[in-house]
mmCIF file as Biopython writes it, N, C-alpha, C and O atoms, coordinates in Angstrom:
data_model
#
loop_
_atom_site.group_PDB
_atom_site.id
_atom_site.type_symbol
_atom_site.label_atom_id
_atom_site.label_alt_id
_atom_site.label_comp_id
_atom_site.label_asym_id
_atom_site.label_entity_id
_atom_site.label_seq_id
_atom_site.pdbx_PDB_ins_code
_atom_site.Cartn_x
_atom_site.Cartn_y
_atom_site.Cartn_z
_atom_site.occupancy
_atom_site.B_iso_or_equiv
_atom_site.auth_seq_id
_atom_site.auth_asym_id
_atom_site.pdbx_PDB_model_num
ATOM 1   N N  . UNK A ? 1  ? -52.800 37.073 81.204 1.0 0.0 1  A 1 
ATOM 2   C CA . UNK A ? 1  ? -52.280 36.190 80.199 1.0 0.0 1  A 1 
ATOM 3   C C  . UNK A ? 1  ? -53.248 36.183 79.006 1.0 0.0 1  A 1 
ATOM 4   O O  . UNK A ? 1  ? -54.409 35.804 79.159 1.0 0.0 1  A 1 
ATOM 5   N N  . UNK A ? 2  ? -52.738 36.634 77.715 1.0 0.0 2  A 1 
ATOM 6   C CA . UNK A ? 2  ? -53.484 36.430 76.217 1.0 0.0 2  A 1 
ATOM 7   C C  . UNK A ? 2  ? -53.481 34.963 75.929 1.0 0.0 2  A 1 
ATOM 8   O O  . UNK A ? 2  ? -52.470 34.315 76.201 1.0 0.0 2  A 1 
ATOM 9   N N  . UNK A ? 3  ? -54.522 34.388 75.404 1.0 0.0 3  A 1 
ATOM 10  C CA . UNK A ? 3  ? -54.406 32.792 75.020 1.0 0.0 3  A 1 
ATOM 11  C C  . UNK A ? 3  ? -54.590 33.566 73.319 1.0 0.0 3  A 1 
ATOM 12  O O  . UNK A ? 3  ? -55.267 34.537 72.982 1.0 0.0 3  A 1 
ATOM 13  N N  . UNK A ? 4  ? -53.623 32.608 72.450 1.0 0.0 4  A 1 
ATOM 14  C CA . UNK A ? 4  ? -54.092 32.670 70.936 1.0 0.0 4  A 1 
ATOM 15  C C  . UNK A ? 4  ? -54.468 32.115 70.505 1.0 0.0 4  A 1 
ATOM 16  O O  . UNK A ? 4  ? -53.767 31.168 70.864 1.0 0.0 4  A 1 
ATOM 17  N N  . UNK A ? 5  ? -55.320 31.589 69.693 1.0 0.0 5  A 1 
ATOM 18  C CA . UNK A ? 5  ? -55.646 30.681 69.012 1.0 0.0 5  A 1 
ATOM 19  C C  . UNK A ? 5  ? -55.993 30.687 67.337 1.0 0.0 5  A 1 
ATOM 20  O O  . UNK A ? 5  ? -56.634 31.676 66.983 1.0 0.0 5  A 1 
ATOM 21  N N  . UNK A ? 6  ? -55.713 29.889 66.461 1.0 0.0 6  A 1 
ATOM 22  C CA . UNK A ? 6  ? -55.881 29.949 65.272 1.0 0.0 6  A 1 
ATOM 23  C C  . UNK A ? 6  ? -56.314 28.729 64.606 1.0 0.0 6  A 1 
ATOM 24  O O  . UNK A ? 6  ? -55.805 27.608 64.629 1.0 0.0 6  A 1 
ATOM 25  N N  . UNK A ? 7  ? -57.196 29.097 64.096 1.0 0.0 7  A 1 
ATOM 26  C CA . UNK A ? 7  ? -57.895 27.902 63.247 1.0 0.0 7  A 1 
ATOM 27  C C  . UNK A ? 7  ? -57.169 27.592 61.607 1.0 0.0 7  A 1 
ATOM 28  O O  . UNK A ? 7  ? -57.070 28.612 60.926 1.0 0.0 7  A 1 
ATOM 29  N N  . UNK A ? 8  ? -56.798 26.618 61.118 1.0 0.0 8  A 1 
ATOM 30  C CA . UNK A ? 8  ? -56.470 26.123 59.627 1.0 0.0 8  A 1 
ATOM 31  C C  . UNK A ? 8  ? -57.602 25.384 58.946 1.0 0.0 8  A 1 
ATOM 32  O O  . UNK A ? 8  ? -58.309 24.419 59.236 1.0 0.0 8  A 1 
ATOM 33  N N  . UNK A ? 9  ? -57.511 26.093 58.077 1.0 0.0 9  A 1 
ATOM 34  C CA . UNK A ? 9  ? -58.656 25.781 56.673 1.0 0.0 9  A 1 
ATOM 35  C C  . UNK A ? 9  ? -58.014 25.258 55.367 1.0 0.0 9  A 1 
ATOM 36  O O  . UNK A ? 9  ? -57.206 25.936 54.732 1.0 0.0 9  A 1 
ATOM 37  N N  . UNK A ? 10 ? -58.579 23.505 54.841 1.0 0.0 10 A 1 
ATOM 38  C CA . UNK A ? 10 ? -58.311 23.888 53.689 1.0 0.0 10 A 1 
ATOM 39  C C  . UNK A ? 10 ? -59.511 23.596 52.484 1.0 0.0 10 A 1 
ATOM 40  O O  . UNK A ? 10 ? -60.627 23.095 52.622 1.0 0.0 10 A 1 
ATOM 41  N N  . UNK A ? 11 ? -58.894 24.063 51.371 1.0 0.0 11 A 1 
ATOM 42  C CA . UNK A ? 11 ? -60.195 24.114 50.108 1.0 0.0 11 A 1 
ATOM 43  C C  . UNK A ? 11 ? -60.042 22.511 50.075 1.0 0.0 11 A 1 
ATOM 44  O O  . UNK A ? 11 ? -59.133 21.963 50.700 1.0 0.0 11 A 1 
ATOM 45  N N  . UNK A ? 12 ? -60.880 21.866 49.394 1.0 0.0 12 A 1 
ATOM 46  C CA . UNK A ? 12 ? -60.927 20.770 48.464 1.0 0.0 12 A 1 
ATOM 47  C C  . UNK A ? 12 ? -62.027 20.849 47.404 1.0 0.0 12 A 1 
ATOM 48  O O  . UNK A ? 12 ? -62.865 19.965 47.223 1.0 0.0 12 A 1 
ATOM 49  N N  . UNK A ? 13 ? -61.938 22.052 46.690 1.0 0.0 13 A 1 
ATOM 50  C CA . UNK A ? 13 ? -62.841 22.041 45.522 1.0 0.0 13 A 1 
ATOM 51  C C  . UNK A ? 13 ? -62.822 20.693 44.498 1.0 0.0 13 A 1 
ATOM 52  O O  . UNK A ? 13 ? -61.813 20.033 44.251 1.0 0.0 13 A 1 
ATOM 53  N N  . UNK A ? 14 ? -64.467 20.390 43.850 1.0 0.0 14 A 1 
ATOM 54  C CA . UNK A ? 14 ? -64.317 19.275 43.089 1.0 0.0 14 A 1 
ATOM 55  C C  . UNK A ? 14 ? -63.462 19.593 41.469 1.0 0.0 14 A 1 
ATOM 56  O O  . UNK A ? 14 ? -62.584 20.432 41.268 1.0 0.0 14 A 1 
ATOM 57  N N  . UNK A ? 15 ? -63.865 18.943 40.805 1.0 0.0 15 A 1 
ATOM 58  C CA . UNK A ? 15 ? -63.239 19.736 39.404 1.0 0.0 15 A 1 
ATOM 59  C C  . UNK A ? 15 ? -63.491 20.575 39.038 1.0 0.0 15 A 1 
ATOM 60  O O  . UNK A ? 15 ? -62.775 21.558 38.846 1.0 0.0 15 A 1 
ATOM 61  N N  . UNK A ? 16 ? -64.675 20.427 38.816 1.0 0.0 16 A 1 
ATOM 62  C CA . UNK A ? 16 ? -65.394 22.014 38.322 1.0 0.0 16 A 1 
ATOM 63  C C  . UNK A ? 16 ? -65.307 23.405 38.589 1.0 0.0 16 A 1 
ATOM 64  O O  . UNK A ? 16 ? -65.418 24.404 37.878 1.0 0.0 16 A 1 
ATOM 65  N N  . UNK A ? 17 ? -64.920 23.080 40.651 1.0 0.0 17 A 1 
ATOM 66  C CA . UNK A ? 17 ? -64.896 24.293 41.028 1.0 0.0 17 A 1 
ATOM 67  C C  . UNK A ? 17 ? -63.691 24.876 40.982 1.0 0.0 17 A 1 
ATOM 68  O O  . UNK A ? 17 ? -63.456 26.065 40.771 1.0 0.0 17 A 1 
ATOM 69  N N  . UNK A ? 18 ? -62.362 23.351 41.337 1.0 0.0 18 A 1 
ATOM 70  C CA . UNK A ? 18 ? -60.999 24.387 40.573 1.0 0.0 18 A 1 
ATOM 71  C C  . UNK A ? 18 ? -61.058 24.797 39.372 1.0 0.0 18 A 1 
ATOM 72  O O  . UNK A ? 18 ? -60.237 25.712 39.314 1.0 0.0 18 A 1 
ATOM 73  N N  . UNK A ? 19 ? -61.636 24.643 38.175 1.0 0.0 19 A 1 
ATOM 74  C CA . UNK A ? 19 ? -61.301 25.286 37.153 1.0 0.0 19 A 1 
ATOM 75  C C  . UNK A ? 19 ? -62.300 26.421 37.287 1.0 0.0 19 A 1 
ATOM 76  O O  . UNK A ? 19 ? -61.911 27.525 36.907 1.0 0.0 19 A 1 
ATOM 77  N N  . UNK A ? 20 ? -63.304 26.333 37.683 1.0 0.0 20 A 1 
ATOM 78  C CA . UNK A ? 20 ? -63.769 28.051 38.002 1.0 0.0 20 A 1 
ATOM 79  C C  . UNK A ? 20 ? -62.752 29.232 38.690 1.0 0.0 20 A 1 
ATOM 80  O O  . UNK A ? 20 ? -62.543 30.353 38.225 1.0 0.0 20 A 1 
ATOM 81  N N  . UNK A ? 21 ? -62.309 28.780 39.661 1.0 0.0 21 A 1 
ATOM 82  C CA . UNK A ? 21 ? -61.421 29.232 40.230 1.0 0.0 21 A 1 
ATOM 83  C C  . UNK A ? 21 ? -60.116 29.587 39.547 1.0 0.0 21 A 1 
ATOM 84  O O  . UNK A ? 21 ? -59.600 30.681 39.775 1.0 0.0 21 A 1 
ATOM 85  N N  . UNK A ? 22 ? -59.564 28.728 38.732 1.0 0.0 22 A 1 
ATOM 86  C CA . UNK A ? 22 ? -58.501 28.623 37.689 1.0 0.0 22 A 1 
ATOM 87  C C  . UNK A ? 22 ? -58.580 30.063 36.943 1.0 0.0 22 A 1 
ATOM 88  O O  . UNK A ? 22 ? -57.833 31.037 37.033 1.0 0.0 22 A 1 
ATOM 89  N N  . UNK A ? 23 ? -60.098 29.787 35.948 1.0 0.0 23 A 1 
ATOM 90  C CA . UNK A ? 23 ? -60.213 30.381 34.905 1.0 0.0 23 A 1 
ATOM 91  C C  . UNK A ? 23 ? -60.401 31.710 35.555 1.0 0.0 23 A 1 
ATOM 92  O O  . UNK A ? 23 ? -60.161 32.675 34.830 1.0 0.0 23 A 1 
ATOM 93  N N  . UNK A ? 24 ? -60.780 31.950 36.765 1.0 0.0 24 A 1 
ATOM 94  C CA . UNK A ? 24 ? -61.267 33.620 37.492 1.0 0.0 24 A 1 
ATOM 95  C C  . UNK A ? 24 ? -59.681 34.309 38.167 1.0 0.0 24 A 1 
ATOM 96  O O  . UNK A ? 24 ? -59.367 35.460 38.469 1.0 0.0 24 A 1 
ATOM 97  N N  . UNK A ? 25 ? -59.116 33.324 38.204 1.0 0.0 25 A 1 
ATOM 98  C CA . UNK A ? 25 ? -57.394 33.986 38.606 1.0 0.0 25 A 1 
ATOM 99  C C  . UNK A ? 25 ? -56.940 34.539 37.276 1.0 0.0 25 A 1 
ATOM 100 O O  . UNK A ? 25 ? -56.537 35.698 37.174 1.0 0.0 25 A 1 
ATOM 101 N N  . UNK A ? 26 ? -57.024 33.503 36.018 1.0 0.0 26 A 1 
ATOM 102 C CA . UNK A ? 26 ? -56.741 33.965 34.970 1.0 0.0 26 A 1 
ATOM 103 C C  . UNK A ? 26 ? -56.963 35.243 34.382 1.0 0.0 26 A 1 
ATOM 104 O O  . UNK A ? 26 ? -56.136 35.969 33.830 1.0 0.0 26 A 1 
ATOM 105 N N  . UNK A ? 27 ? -58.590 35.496 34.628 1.0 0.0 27 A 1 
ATOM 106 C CA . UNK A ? 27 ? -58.715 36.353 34.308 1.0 0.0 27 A 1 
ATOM 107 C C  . UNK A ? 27 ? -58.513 37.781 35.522 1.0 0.0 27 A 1 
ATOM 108 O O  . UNK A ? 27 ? -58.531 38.965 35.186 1.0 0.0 27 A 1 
ATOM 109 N N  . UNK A ? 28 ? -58.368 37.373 36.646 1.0 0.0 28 A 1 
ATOM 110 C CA . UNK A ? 28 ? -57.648 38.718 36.821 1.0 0.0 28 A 1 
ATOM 111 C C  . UNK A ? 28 ? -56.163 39.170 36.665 1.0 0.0 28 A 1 
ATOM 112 O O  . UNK A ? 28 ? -55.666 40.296 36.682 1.0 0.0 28 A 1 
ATOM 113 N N  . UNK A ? 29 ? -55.592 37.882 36.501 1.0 0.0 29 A 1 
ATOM 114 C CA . UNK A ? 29 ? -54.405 38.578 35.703 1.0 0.0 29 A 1 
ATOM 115 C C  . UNK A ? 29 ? -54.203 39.159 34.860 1.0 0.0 29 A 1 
ATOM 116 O O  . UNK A ? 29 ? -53.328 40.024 34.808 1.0 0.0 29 A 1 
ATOM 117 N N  . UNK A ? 30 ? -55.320 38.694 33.532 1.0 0.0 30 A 1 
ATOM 118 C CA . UNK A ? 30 ? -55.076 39.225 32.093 1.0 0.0 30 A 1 
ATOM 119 C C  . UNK A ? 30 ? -56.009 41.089 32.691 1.0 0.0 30 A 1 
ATOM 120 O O  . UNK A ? 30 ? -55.557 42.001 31.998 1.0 0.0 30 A 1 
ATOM 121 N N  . UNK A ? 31 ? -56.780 41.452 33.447 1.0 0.0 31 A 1 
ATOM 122 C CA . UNK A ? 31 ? -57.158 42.589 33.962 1.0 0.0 31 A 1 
ATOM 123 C C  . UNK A ? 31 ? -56.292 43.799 33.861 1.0 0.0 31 A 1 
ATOM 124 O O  . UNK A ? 31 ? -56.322 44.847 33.216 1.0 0.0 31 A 1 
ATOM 125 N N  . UNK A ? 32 ? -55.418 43.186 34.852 1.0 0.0 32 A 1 
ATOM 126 C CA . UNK A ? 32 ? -54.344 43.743 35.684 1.0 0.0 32 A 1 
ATOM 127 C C  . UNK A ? 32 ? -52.732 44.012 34.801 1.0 0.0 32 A 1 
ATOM 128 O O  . UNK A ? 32 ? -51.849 44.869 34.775 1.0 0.0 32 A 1 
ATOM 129 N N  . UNK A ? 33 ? -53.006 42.823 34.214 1.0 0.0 33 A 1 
ATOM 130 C CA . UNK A ? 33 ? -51.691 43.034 33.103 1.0 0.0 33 A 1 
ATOM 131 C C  . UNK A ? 33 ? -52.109 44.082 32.191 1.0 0.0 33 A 1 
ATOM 132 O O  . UNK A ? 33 ? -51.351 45.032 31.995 1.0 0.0 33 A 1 
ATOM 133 N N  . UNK A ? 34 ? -53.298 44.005 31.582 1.0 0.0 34 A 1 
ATOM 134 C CA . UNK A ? 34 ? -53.232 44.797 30.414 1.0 0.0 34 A 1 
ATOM 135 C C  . UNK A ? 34 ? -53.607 46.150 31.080 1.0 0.0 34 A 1 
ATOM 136 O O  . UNK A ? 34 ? -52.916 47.087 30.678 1.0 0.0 34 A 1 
ATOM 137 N N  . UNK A ? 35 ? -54.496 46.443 31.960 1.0 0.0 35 A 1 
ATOM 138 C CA . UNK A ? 35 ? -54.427 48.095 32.591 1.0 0.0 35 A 1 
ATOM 139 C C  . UNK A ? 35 ? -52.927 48.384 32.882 1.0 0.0 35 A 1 
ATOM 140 O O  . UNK A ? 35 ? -52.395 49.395 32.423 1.0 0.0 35 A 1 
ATOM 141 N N  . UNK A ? 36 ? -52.242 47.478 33.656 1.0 0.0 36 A 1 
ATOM 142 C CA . UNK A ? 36 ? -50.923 47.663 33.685 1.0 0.0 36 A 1 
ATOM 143 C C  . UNK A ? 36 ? -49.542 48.789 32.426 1.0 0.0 36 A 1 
ATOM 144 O O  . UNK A ? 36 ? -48.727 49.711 32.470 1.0 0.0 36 A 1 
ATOM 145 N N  . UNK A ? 37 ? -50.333 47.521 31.249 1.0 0.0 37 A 1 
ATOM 146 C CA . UNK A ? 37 ? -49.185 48.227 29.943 1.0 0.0 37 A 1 
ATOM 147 C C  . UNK A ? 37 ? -49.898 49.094 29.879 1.0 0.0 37 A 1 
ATOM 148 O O  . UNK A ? 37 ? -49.464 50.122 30.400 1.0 0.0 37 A 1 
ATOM 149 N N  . UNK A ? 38 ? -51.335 49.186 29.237 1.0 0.0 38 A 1 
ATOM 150 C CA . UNK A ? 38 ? -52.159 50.824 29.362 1.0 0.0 38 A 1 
ATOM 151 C C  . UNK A ? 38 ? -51.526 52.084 29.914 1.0 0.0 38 A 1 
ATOM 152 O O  . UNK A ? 38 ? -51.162 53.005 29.182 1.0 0.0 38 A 1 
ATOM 153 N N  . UNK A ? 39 ? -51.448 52.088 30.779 1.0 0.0 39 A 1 
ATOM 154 C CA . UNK A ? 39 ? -51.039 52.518 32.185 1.0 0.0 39 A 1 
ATOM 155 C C  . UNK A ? 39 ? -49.503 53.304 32.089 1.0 0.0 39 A 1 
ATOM 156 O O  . UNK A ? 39 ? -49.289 54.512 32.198 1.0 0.0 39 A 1 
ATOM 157 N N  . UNK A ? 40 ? -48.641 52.340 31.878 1.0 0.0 40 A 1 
ATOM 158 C CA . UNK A ? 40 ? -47.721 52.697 31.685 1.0 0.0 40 A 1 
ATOM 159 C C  . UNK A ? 40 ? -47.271 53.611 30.335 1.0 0.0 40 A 1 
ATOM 160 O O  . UNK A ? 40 ? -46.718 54.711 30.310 1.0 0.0 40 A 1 
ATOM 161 N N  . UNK A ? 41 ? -47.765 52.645 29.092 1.0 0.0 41 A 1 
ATOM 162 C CA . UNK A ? 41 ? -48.198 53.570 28.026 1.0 0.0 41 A 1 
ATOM 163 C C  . UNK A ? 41 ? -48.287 54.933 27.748 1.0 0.0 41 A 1 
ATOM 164 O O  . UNK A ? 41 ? -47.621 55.736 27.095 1.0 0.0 41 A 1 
ATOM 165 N N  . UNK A ? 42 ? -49.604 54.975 28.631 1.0 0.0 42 A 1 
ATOM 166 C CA . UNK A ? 42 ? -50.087 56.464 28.937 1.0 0.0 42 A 1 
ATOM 167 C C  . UNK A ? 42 ? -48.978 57.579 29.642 1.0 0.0 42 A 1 
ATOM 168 O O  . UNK A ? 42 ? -48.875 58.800 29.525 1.0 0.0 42 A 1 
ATOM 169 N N  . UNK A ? 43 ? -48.260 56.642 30.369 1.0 0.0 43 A 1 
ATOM 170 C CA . UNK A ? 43 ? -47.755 57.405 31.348 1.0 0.0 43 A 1 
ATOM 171 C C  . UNK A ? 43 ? -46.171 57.999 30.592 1.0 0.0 43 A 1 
ATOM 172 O O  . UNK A ? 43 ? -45.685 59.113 30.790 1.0 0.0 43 A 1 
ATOM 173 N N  . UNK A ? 44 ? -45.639 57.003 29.784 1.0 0.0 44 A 1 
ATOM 174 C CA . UNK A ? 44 ? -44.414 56.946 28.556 1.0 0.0 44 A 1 
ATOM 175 C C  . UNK A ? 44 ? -44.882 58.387 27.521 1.0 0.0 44 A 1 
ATOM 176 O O  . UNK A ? 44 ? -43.994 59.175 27.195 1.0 0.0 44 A 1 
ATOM 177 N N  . UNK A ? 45 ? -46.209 58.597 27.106 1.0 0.0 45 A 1 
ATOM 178 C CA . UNK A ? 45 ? -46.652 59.474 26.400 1.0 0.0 45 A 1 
ATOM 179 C C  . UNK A ? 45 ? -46.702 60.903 27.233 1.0 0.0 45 A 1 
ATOM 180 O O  . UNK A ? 45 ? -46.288 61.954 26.744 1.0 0.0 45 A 1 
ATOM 181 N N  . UNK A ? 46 ? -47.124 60.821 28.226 1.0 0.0 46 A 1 
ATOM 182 C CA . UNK A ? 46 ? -47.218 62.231 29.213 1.0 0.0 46 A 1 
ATOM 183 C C  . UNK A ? 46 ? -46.629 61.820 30.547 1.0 0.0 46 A 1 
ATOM 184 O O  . UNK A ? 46 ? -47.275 61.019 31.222 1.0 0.0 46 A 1 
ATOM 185 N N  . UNK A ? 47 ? -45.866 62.123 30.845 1.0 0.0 47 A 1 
ATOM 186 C CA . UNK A ? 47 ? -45.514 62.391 32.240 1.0 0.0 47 A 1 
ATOM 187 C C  . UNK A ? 47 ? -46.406 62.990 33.482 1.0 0.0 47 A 1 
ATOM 188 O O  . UNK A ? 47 ? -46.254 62.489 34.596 1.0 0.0 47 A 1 
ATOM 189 N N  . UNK A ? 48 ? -47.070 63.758 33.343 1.0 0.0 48 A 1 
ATOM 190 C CA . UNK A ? 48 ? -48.291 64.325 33.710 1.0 0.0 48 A 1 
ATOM 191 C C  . UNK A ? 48 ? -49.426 62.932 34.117 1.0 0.0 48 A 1 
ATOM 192 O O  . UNK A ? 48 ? -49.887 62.769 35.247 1.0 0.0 48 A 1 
ATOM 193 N N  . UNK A ? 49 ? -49.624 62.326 33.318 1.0 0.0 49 A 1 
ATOM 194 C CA . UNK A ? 49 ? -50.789 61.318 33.467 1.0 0.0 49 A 1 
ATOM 195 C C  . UNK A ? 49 ? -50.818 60.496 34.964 1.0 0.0 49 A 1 
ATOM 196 O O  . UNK A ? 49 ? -49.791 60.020 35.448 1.0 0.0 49 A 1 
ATOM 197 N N  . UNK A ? 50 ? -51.953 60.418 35.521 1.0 0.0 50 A 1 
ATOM 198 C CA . UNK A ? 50 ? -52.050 59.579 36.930 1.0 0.0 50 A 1 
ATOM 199 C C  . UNK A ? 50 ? -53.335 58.549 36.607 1.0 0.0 50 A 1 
ATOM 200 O O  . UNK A ? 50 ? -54.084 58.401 35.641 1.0 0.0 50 A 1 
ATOM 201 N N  . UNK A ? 51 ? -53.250 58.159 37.416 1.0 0.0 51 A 1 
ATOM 202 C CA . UNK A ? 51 ? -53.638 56.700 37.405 1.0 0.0 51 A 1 
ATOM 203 C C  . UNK A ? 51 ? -55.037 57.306 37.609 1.0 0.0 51 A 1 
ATOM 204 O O  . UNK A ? 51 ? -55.244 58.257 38.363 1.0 0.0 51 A 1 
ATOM 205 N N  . UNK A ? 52 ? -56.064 56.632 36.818 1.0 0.0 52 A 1 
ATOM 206 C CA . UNK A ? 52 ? -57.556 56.890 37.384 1.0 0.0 52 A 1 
ATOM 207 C C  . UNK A ? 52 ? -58.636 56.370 36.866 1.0 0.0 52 A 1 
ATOM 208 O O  . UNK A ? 52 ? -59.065 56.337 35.712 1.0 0.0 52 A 1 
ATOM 209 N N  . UNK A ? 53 ? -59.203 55.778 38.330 1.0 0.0 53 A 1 
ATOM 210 C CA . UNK A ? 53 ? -60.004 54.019 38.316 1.0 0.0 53 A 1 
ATOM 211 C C  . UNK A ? 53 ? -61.261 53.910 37.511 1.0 0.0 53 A 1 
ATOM 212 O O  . UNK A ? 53 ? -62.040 53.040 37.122 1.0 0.0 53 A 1 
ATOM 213 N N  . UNK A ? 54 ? -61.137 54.835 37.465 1.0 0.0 54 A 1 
ATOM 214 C CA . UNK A ? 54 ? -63.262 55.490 36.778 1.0 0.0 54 A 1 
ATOM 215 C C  . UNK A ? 54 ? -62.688 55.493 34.760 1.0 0.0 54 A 1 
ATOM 216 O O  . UNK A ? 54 ? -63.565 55.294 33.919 1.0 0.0 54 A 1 
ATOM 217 N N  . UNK A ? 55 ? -61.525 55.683 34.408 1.0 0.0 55 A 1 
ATOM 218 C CA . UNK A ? 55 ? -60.821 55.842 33.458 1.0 0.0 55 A 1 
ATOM 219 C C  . UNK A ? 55 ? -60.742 53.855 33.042 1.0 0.0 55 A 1 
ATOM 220 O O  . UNK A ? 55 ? -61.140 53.138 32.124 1.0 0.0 55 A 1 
ATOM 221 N N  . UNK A ? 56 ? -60.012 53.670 34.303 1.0 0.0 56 A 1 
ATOM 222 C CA . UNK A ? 56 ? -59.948 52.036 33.499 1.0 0.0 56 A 1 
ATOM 223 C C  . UNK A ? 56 ? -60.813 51.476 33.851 1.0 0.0 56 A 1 
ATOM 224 O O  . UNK A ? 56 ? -60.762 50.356 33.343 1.0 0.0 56 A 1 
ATOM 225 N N  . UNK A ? 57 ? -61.847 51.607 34.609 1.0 0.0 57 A 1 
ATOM 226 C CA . UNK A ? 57 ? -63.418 50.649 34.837 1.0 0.0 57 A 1 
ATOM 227 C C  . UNK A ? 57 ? -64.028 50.549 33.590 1.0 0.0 57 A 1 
ATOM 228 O O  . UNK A ? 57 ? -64.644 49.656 33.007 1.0 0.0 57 A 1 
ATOM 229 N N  . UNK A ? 58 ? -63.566 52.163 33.220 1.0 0.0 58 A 1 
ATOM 230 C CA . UNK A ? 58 ? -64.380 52.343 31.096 1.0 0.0 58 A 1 
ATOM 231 C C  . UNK A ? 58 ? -64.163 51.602 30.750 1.0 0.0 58 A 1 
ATOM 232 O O  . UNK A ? 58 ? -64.878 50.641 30.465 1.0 0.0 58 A 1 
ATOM 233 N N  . UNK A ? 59 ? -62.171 51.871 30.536 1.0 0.0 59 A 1 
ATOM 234 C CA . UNK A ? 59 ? -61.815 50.434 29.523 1.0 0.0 59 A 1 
ATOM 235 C C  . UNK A ? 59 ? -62.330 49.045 29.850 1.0 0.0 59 A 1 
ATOM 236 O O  . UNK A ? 59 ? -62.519 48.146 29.030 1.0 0.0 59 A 1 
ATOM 237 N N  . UNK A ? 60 ? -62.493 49.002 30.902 1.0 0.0 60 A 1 
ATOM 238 C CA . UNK A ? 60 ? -62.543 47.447 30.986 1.0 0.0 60 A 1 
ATOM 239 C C  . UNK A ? 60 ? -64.223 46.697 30.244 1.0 0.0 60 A 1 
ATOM 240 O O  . UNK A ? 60 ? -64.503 45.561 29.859 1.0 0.0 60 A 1 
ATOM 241 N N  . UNK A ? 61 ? -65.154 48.203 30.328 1.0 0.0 61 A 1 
ATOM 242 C CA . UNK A ? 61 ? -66.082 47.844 29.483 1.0 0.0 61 A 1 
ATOM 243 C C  . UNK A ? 61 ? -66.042 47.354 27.980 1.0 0.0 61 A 1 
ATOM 244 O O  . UNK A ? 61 ? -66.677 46.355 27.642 1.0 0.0 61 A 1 
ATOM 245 N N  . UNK A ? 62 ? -65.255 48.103 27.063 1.0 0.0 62 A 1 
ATOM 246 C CA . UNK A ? 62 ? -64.767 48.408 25.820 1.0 0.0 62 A 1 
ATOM 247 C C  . UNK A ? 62 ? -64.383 46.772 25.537 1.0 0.0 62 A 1 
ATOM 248 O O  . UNK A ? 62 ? -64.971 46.155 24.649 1.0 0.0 62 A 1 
ATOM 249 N N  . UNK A ? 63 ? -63.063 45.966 26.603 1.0 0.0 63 A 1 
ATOM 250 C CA . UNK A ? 63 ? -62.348 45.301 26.694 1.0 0.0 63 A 1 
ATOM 251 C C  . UNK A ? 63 ? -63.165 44.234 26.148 1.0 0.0 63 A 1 
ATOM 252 O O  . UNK A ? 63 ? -62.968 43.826 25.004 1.0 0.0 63 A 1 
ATOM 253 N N  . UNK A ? 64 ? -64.432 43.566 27.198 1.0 0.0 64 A 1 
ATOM 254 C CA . UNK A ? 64 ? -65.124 42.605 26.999 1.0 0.0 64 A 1 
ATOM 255 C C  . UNK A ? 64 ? -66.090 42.462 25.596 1.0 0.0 64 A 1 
ATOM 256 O O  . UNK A ? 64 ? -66.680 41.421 25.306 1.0 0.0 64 A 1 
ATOM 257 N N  . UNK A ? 65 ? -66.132 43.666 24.814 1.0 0.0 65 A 1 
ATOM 258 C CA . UNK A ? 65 ? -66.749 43.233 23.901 1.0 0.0 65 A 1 
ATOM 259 C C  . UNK A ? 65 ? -65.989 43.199 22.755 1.0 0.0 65 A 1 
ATOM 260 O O  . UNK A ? 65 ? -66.473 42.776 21.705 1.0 0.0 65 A 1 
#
C-alpha cells in the first residue's frame, strides 16, 4: 500500500514584498512580450529565421539601457 501525502503552502507577503513581486511579474511579461513581437518580426521578414537565446539575451542587454 502507497500512503500520499501533500503539504499546502500559503504566501502572506507584507506590502512591500507583494509589490516586489508585482513589479518582477511585470517585468517578465514586458521580457517575453517584446522578444515575442521581435521574434515574430524577424520571423515575418525571413522564413528561414529560428529562434536563438544567445541572440535575445543580447537584446535584452541593449533593452535596459
Amino acid at each position: 500500500m502507497q500512503i500520499r501525502r501533500a503539504f499546502r503552502f500559503e504566501l502572506c507577503p507584507s506590502g512591500a514584498q507583494a509589490r516586489l513581486m508585482s513589479q518582477f511579474a511585470g517585468s517578465c511579461r514586458y521580457v517575453y512580450n517584446r522578444t515575442l513581437a521581435t521574434e515574430k518580426s524577424l520571423y515575418g521578414k525571413d522564413k528561414a529565421h529560428r529562434f536563438n537565446y544567445v541572440e535575445c539575451a543580447n537584446r535584452l542587454v541593449l533593452w535596459i539601457e
